[in-house]
C-alpha positions as CSV (number, residue, x, y, z in Angstrom):
1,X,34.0,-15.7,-37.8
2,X,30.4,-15.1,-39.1
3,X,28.0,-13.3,-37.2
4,X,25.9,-16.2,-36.8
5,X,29.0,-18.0,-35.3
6,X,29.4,-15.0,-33.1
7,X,26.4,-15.1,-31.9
8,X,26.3,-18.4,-30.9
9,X,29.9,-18.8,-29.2
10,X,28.5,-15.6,-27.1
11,X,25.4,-17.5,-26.1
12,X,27.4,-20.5,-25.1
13,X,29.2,-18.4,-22.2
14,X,27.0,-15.2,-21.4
15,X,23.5,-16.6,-19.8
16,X,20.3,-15.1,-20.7
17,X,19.0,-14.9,-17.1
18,X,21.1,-13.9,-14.4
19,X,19.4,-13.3,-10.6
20,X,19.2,-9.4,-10.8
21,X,18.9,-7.5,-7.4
22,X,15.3,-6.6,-7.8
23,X,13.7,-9.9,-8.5
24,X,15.9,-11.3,-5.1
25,X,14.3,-8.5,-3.3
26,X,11.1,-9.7,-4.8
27,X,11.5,-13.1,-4.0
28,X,12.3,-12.1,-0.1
29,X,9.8,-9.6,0.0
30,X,7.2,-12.1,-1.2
31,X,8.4,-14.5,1.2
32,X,9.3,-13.1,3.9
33,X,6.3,-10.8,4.1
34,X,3.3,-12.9,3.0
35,X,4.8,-16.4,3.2
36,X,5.1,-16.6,-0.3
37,X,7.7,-18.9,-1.8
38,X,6.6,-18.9,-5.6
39,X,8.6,-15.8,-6.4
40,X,11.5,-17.4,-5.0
41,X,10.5,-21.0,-6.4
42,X,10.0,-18.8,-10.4
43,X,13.2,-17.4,-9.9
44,X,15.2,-20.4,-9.2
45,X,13.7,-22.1,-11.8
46,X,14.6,-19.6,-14.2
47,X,17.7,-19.3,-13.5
48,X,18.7,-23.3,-13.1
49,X,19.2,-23.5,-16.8
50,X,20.7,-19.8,-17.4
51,X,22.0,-20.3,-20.9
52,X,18.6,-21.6,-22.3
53,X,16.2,-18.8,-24.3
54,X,13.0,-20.2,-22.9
55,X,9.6,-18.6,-24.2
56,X,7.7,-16.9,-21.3
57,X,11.1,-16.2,-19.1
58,X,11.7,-13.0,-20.9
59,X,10.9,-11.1,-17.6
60,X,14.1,-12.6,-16.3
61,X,16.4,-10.8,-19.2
62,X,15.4,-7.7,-18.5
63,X,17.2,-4.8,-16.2
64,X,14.8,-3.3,-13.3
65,X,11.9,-0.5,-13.7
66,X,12.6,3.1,-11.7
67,X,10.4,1.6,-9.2
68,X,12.4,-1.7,-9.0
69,X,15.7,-0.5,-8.2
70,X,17.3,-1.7,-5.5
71,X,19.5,1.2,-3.7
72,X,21.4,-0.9,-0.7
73,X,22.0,-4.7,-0.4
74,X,23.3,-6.4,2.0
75,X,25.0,-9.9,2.7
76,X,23.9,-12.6,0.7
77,X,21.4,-10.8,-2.0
């Protein structure tokens, strides 16, 4: 198989964006604190068509800063 073909087989099963632990926590903290459901709505957008490269949704492909980590979860996030 050709790279190219690789590449694209991979695509076709391992989505771009996936709902990381720190943007949930953003989208909670946002709402829950200042009543804010645009994170959340952003985030769900993003992540209704996971497989799709879409320009301007790179912040979704990316793992958390230091400063984003999230160090516990709990049920449901």
């Amino acid at each position: 198989m050709a790279p190219t073909e690789r590449a694209t087989a991979m695509q076709a099963v391992n989505p771009a964006i996936i709902p990381r632990n720190h943007q949930m926590e953003a989208a909670i903290v946002a709402a829950v604190e200042r009543g804010d459901l645009s994170v959340f709505e952003a985030l769900l957008d993003a992540t209704a068509r996971p497989f799709e490269d879409r320009p301007g949704l790179e912040r979704y492909t990316l793992p958390p800063q230091p400063e984003e980590r999230v160090l516990a979860t709990f049920c449901g996030t």
